[in-house]
PQR file of N, CA, C, O and H, with PARSE charges and radii, in Angstrom:
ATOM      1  N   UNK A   1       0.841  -1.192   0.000 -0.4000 1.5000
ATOM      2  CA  UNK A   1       0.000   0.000   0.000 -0.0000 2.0000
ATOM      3  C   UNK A   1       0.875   1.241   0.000  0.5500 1.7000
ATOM      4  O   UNK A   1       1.872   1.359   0.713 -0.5500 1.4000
ATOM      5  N   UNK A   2       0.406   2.215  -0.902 -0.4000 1.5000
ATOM      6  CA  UNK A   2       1.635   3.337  -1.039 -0.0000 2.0000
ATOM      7  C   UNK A   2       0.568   4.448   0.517  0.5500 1.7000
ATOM      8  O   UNK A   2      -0.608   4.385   0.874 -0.5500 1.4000
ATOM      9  H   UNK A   2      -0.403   2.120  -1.482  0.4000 1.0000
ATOM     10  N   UNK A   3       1.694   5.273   0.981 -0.4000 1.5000
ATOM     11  CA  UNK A   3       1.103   6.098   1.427 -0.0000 2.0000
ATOM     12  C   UNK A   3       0.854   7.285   0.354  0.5500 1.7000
ATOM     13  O   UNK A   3       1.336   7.540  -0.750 -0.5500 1.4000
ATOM     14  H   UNK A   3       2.650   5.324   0.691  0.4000 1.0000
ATOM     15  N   UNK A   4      -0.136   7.905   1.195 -0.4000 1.5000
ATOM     16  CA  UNK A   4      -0.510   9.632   0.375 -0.0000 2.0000
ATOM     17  C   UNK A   4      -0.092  10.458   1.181  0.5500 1.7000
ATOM     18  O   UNK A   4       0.067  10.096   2.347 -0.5500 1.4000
ATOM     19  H   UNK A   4      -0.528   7.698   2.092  0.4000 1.0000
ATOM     20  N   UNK A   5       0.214  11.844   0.778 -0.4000 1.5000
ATOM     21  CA  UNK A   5       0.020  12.961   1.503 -0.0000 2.0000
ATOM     22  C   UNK A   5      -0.489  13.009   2.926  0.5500 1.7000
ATOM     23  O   UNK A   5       0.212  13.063   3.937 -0.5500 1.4000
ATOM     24  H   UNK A   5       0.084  12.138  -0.170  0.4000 1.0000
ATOM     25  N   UNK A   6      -2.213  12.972   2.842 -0.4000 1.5000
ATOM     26  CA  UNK A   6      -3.151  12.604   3.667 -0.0000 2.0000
ATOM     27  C   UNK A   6      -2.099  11.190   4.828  0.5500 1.7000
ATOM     28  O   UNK A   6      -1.636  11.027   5.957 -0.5500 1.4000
ATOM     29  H   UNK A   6      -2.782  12.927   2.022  0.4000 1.0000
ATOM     30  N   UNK A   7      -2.166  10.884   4.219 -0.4000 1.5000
ATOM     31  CA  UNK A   7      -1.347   9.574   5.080 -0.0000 2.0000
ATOM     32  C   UNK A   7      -0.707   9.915   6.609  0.5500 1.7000
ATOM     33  O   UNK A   7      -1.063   9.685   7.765 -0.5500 1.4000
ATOM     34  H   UNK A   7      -2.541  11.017   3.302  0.4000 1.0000
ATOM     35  N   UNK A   8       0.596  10.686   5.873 -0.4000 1.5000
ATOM     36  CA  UNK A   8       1.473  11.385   6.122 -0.0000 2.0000
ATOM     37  C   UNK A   8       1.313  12.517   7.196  0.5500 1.7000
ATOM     38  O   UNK A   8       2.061  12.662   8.163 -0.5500 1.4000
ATOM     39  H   UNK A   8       0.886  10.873   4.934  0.4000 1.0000
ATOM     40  N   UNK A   9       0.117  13.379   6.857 -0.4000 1.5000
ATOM     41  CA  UNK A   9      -0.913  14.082   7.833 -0.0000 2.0000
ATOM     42  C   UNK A   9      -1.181  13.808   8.877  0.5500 1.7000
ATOM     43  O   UNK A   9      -0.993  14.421   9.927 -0.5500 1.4000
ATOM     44  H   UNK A   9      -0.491  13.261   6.071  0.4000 1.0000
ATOM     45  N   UNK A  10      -1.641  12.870   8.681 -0.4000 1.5000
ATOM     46  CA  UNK A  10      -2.427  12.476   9.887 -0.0000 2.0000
ATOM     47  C   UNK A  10      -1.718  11.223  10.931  0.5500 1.7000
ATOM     48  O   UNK A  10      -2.190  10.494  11.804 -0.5500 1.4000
ATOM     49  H   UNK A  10      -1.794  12.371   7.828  0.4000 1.0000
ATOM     50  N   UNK A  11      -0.402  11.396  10.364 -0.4000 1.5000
ATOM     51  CA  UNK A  11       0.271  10.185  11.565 -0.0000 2.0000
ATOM     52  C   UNK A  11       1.024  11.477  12.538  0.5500 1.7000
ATOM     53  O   UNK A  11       1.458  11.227  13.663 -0.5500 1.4000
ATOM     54  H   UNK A  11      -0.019  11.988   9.656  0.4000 1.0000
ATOM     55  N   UNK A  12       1.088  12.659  12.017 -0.4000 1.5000
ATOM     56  CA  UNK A  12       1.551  13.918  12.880 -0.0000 2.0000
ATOM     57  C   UNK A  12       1.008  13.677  14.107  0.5500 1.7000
ATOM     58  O   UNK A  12       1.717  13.160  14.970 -0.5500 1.4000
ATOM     59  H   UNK A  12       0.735  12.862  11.104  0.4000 1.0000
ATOM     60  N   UNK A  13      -0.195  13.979  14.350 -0.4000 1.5000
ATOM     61  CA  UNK A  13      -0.899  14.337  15.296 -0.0000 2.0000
ATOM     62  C   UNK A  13      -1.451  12.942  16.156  0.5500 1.7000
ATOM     63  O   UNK A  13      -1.487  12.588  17.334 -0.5500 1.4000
ATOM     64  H   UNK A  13      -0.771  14.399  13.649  0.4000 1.0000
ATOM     65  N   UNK A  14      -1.799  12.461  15.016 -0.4000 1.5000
ATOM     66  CA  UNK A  14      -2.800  10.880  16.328 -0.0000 2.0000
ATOM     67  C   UNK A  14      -2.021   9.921  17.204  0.5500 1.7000
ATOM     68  O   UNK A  14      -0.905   9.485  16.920 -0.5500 1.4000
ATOM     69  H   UNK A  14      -1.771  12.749  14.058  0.4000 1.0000
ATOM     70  N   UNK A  15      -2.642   9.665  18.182 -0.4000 1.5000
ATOM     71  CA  UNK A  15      -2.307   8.654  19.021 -0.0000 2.0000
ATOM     72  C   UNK A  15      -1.971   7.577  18.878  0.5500 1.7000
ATOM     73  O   UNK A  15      -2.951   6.853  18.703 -0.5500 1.4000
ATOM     74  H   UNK A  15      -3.548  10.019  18.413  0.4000 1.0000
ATOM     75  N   UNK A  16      -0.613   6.806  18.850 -0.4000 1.5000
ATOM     76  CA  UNK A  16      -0.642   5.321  18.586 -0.0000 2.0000
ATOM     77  C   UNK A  16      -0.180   5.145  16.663  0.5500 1.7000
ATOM     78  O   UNK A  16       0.188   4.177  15.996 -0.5500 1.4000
ATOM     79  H   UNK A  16       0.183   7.394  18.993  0.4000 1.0000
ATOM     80  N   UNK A  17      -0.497   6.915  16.252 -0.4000 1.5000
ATOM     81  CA  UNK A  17      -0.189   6.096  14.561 -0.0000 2.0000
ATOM     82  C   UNK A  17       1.142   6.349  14.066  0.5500 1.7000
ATOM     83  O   UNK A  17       1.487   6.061  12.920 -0.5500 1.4000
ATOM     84  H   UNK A  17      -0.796   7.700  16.793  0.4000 1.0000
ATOM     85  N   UNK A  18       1.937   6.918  14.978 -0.4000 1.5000
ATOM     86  CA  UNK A  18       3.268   6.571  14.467 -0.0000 2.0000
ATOM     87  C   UNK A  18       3.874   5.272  14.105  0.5500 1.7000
ATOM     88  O   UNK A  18       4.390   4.811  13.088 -0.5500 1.4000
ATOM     89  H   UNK A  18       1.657   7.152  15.909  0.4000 1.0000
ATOM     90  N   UNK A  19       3.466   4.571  16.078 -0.4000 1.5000
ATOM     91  CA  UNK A  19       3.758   3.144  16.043 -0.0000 2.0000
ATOM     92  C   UNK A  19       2.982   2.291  14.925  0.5500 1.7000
ATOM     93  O   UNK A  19       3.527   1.288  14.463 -0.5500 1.4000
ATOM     94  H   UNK A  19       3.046   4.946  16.905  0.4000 1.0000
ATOM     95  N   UNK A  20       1.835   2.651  14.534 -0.4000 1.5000
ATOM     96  CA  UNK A  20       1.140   1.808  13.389 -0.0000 2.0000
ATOM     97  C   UNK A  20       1.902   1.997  12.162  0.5500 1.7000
ATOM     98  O   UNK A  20       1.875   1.040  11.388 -0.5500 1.4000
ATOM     99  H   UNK A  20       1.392   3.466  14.909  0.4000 1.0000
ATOM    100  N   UNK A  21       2.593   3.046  11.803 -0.4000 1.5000
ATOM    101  CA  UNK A  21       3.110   3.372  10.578 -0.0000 2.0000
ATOM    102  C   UNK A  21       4.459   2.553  10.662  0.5500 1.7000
ATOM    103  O   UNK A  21       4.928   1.952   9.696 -0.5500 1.4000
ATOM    104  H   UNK A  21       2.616   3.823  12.432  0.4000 1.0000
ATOM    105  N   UNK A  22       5.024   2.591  11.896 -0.4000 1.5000
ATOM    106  CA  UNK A  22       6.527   2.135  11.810 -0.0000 2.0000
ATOM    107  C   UNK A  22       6.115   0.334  12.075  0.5500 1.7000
ATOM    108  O   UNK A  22       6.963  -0.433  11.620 -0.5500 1.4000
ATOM    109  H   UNK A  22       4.644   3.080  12.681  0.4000 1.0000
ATOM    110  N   UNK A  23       5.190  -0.160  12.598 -0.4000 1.5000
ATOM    111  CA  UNK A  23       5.204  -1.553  12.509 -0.0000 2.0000
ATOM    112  C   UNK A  23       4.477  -1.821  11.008  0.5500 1.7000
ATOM    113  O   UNK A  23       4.302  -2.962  10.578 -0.5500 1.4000
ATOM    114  H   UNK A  23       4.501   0.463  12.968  0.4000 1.0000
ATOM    115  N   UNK A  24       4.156  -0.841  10.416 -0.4000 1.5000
ATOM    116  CA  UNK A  24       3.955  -1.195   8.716 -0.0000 2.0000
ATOM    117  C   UNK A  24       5.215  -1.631   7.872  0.5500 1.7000
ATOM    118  O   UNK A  24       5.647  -2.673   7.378 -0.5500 1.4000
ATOM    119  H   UNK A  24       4.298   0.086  10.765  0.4000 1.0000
ATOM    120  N   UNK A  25       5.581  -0.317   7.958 -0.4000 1.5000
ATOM    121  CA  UNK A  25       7.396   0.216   7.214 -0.0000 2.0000
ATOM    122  C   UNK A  25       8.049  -1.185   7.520  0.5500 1.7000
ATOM    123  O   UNK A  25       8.129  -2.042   6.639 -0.5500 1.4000
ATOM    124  H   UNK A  25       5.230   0.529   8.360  0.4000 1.0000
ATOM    125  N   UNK A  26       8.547  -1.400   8.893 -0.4000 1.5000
ATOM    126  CA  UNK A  26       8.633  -2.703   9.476 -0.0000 2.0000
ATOM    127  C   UNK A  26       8.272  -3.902   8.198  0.5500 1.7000
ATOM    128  O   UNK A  26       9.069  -4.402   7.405 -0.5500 1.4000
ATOM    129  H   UNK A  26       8.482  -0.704   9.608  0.4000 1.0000
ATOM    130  N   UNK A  27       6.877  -4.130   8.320 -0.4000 1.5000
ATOM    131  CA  UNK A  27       6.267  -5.610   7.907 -0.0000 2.0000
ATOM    132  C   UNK A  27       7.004  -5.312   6.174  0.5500 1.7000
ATOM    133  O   UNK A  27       7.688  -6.187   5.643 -0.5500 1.4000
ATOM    134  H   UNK A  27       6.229  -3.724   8.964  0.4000 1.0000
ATOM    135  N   UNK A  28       6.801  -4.366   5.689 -0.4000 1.5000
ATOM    136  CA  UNK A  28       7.324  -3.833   4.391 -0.0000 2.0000
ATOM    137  C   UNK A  28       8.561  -4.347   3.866  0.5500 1.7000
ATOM    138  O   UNK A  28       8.668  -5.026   2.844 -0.5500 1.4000
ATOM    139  H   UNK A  28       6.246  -3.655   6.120  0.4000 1.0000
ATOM    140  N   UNK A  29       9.703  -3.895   4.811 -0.4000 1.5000
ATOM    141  CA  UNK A  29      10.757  -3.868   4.692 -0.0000 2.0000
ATOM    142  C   UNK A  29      11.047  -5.304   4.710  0.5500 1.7000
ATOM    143  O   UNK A  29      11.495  -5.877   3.716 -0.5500 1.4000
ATOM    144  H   UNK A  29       9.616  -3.344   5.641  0.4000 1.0000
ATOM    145  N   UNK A  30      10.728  -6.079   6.156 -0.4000 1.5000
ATOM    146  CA  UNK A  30      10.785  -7.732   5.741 -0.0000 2.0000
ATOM    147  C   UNK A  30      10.345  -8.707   4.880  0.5500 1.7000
ATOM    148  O   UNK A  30      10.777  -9.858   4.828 -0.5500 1.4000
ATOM    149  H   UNK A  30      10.364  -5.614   6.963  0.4000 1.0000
ATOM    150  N   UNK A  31       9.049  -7.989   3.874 -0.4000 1.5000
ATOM    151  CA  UNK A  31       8.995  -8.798   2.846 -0.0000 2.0000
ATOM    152  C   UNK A  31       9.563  -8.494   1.962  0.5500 1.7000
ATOM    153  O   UNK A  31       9.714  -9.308   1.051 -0.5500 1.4000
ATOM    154  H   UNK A  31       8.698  -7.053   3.916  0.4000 1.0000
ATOM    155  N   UNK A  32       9.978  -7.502   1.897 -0.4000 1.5000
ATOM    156  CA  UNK A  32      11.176  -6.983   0.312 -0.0000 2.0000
ATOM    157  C   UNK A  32      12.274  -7.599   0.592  0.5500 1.7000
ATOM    158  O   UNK A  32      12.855  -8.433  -0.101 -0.5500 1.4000
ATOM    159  H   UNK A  32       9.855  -6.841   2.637  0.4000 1.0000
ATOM    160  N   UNK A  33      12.660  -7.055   1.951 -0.4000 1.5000
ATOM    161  CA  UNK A  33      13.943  -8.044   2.089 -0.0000 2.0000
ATOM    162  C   UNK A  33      14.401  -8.694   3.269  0.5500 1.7000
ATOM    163  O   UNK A  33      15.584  -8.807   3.589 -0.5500 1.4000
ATOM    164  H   UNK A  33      12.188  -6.377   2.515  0.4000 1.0000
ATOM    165  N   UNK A  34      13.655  -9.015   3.749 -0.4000 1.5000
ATOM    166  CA  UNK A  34      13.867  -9.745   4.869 -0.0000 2.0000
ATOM    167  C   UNK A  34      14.484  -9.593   5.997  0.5500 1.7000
ATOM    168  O   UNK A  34      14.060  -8.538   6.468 -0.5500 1.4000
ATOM    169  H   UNK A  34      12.694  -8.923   3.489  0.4000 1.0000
ATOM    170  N   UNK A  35      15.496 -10.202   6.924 -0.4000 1.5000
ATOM    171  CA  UNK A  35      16.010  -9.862   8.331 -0.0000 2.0000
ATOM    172  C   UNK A  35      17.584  -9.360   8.106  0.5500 1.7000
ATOM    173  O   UNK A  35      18.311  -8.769   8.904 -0.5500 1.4000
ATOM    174  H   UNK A  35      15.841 -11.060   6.541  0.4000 1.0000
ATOM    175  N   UNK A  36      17.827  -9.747   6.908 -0.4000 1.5000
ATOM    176  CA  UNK A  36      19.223  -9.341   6.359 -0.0000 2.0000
ATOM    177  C   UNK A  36      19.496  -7.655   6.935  0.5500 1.7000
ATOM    178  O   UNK A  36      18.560  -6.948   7.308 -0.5500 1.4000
ATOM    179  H   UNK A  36      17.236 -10.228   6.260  0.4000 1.0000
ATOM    180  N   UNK A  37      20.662  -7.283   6.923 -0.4000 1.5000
ATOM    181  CA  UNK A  37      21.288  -6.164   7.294 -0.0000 2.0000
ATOM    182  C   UNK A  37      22.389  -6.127   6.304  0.5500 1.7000
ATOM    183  O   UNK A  37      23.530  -6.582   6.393 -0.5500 1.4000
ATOM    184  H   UNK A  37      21.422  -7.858   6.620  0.4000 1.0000
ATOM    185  N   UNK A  38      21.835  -5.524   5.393 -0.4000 1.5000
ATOM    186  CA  UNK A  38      23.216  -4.717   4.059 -0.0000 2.0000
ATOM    187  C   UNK A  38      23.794  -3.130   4.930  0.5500 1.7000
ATOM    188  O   UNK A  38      23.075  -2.258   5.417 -0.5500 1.4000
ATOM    189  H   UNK A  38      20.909  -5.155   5.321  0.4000 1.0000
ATOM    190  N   UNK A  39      25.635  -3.203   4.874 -0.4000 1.5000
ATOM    191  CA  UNK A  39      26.407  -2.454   5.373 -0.0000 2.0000
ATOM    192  C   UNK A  39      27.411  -1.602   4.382  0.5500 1.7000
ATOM    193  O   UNK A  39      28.524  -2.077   4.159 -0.5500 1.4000
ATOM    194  H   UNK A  39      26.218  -3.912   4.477  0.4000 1.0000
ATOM    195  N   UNK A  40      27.014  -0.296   3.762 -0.4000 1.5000
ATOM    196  CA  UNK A  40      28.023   0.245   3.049 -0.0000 2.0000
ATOM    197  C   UNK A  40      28.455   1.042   3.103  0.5500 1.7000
ATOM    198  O   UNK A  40      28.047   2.164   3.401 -0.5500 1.4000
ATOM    199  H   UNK A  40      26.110   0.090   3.943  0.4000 1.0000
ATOM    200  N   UNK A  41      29.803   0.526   2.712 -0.4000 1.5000
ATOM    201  CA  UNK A  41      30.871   2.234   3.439 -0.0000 2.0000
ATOM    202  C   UNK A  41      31.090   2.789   2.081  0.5500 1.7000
ATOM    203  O   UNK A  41      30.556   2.395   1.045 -0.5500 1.4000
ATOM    204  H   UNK A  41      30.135  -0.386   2.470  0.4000 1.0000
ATOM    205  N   UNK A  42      32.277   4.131   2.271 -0.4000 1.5000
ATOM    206  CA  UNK A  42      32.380   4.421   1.539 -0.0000 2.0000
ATOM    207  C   UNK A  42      33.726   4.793   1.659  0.5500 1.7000
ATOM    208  O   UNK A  42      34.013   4.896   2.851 -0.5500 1.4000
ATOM    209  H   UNK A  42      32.711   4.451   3.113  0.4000 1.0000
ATOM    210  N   UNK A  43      34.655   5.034   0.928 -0.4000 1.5000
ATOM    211  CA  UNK A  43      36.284   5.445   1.113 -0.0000 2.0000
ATOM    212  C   UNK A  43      36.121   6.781   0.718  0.5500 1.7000
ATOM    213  O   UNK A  43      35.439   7.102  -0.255 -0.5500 1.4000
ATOM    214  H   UNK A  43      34.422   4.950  -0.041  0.4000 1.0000
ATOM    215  N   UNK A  44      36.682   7.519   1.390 -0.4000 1.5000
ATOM    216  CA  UNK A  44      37.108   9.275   0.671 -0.0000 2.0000
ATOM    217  C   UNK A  44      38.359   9.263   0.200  0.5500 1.7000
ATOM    218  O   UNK A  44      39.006   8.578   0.991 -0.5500 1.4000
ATOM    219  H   UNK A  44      37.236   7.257   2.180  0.4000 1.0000
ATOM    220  N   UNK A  45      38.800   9.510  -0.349 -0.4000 1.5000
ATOM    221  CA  UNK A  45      40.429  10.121  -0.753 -0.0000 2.0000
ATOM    222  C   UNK A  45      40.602  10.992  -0.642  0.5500 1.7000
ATOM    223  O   UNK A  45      41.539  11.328   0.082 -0.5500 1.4000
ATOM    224  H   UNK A  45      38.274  10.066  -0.992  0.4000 1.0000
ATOM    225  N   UNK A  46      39.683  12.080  -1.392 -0.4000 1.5000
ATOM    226  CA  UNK A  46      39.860  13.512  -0.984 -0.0000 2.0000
ATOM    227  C   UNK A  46      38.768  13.953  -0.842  0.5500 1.7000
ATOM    228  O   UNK A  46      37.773  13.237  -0.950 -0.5500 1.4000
ATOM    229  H   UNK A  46      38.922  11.807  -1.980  0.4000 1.0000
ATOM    230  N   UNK A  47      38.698  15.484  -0.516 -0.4000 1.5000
ATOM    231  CA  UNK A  47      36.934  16.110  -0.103 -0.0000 2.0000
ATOM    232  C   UNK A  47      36.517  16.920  -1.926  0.5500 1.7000
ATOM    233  O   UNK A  47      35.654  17.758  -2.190 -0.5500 1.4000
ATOM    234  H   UNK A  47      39.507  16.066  -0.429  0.4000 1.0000
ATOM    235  N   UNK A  48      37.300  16.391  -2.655 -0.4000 1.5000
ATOM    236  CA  UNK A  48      37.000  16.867  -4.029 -0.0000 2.0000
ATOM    237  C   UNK A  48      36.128  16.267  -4.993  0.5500 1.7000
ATOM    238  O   UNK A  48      36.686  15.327  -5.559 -0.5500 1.4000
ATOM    239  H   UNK A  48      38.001  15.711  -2.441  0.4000 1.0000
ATOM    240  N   UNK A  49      34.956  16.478  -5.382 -0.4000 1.5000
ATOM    241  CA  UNK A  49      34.042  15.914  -6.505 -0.0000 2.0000
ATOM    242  C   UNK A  49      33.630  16.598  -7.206  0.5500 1.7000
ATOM    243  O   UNK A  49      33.210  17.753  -7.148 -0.5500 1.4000
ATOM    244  H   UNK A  49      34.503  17.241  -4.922  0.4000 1.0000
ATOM    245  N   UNK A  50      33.800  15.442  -8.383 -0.4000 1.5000
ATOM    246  CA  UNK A  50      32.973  17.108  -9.840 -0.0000 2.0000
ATOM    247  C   UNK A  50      31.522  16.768  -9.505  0.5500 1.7000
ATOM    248  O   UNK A  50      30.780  17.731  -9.699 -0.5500 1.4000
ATOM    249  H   UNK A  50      34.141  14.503  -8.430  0.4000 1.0000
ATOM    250  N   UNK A  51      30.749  15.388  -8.939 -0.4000 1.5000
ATOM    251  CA  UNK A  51      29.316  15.472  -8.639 -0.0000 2.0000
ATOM    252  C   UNK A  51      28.711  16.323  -7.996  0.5500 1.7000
ATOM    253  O   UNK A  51      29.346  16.961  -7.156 -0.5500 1.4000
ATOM    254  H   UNK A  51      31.352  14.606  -8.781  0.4000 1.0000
ATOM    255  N   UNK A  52      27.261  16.592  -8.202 -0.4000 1.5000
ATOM    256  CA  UNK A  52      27.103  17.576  -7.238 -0.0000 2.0000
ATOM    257  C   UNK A  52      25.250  17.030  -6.420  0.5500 1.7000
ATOM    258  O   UNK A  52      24.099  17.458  -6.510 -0.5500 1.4000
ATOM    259  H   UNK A  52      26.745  16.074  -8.884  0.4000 1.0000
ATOM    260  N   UNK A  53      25.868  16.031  -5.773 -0.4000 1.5000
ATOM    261  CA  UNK A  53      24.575  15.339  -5.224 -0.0000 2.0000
ATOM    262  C   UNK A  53      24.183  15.909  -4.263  0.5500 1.7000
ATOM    263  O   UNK A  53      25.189  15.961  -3.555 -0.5500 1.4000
ATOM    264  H   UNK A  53      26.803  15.683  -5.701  0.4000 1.0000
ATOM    265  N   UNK A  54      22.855  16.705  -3.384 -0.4000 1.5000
ATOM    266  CA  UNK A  54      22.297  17.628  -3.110 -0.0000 2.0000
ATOM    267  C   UNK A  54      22.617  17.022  -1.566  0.5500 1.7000
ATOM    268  O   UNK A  54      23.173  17.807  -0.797 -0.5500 1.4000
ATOM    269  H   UNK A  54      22.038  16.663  -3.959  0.4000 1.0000
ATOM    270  N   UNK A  55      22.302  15.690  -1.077 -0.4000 1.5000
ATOM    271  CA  UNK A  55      22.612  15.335   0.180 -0.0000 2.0000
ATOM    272  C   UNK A  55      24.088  15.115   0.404  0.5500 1.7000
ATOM    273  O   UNK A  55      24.350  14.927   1.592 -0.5500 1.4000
ATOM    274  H   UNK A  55      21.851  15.052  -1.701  0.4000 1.0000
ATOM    275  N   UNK A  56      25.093  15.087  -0.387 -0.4000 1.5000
ATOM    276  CA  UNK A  56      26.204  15.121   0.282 -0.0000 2.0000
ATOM    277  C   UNK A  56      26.927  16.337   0.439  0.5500 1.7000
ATOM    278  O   UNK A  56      26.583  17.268  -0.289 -0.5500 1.4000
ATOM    279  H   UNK A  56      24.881  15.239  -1.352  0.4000 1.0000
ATOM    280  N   UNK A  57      28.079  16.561   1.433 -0.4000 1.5000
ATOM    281  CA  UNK A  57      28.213  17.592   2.111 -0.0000 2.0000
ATOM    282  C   UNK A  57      29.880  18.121   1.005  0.5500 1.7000
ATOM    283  O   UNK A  57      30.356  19.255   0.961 -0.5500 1.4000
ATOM    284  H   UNK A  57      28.359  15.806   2.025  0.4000 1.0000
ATOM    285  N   UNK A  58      30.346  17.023   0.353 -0.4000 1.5000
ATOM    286  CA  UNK A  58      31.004  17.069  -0.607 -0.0000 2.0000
ATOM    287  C   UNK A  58      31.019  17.352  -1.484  0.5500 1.7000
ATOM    288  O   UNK A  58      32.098  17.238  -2.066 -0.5500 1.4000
ATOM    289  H   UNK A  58      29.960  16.101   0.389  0.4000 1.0000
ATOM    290  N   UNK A  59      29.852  17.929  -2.237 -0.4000 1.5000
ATOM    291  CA  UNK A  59      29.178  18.118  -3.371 -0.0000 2.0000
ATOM    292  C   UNK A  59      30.016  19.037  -4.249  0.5500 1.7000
ATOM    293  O   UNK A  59      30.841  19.409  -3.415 -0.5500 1.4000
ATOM    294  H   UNK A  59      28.975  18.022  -1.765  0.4000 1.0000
ATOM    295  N   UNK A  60      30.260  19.488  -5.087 -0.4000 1.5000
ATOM    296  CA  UNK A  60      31.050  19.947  -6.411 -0.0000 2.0000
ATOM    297  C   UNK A  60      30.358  21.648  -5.829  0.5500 1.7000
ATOM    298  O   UNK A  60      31.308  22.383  -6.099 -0.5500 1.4000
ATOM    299  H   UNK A  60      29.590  19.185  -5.764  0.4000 1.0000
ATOM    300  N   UNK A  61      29.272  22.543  -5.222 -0.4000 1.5000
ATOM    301  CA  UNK A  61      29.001  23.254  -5.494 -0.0000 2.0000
ATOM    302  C   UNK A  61      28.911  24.039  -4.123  0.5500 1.7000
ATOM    303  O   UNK A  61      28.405  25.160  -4.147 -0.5500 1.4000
ATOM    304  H   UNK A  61      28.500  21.946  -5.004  0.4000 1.0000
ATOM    305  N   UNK A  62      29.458  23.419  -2.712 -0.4000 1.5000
ATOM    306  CA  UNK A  62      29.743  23.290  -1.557 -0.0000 2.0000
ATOM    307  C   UNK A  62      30.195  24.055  -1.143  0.5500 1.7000
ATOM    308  O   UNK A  62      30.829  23.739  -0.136 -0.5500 1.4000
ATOM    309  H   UNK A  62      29.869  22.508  -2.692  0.4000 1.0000
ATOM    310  N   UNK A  63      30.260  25.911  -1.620 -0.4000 1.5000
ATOM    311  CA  UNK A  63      31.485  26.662  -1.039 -0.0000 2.0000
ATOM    312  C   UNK A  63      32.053  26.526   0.428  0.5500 1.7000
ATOM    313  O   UNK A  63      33.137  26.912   0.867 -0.5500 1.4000
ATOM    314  H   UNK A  63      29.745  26.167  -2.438  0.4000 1.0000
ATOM    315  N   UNK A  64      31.384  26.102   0.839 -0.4000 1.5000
ATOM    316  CA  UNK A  64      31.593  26.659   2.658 -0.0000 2.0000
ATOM    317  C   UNK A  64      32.544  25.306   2.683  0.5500 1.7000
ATOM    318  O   UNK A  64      33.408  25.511   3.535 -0.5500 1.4000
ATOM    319  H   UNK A  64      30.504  25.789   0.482  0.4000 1.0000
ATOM    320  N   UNK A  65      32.668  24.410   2.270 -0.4000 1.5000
ATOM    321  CA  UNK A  65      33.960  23.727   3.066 -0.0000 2.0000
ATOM    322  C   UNK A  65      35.258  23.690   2.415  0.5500 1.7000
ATOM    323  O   UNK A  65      35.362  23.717   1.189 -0.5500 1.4000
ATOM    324  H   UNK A  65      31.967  24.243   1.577  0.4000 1.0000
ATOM    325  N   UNK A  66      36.033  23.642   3.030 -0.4000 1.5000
ATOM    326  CA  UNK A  66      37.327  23.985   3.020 -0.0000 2.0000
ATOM    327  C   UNK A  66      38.047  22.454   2.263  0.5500 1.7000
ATOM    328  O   UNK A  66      37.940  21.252   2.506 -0.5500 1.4000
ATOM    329  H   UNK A  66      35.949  23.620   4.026  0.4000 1.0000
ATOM    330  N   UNK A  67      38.743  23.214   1.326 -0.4000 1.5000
ATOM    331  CA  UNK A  67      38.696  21.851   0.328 -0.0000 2.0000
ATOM    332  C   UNK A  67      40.758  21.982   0.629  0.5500 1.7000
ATOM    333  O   UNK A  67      41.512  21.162   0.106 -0.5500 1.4000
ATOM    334  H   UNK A  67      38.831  24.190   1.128  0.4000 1.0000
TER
END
C-alpha cells in the first residue's frame, strides 16, 4: 500500500499512529527483504568531486567547506 500525503498528515498528530506506521514500514521492509542487514561504506580520498549530489556535504558546489 503506497502512502498519500493525507497519510502522512495524519500520523503527525494521532495517538498510537506513528507506532502503526513504523510496525507497517517494518512488515514492508521484511517482505522486500527480509532480516538481512546490508552495510556500506564508503572510502574518501579527498573532499574533491565534480558530482554535485544535493545530500552530500562534498558536493562539487559546496562553497563553505574547506577543500
Amino acid at each position: 500500500m503506497r502512502e498519500t500525503r493525507q497519510d502522512f498528515c495524519w500520523l503527525n498528530g494521532a495517538d498510537g499512529a506513528q507506532q502503526a506506521f513504523h510496525a507497517r514500514a517494518a512488515a514492508a521492509r521484511d517482505a522486500v527483504f527480509g532480516r538481512r542487514v546490508f552495510v556500506r561504506g564508503v572510502v574518501e580520498v579527498s573532499n574533491y568531486c565534480r558530482q554535485n549530489c544535493h545530500y552530500c556535504a562534498m558536493r562539487r558546489d559546496n562553497r563553505d567547506l574547506t577543500r
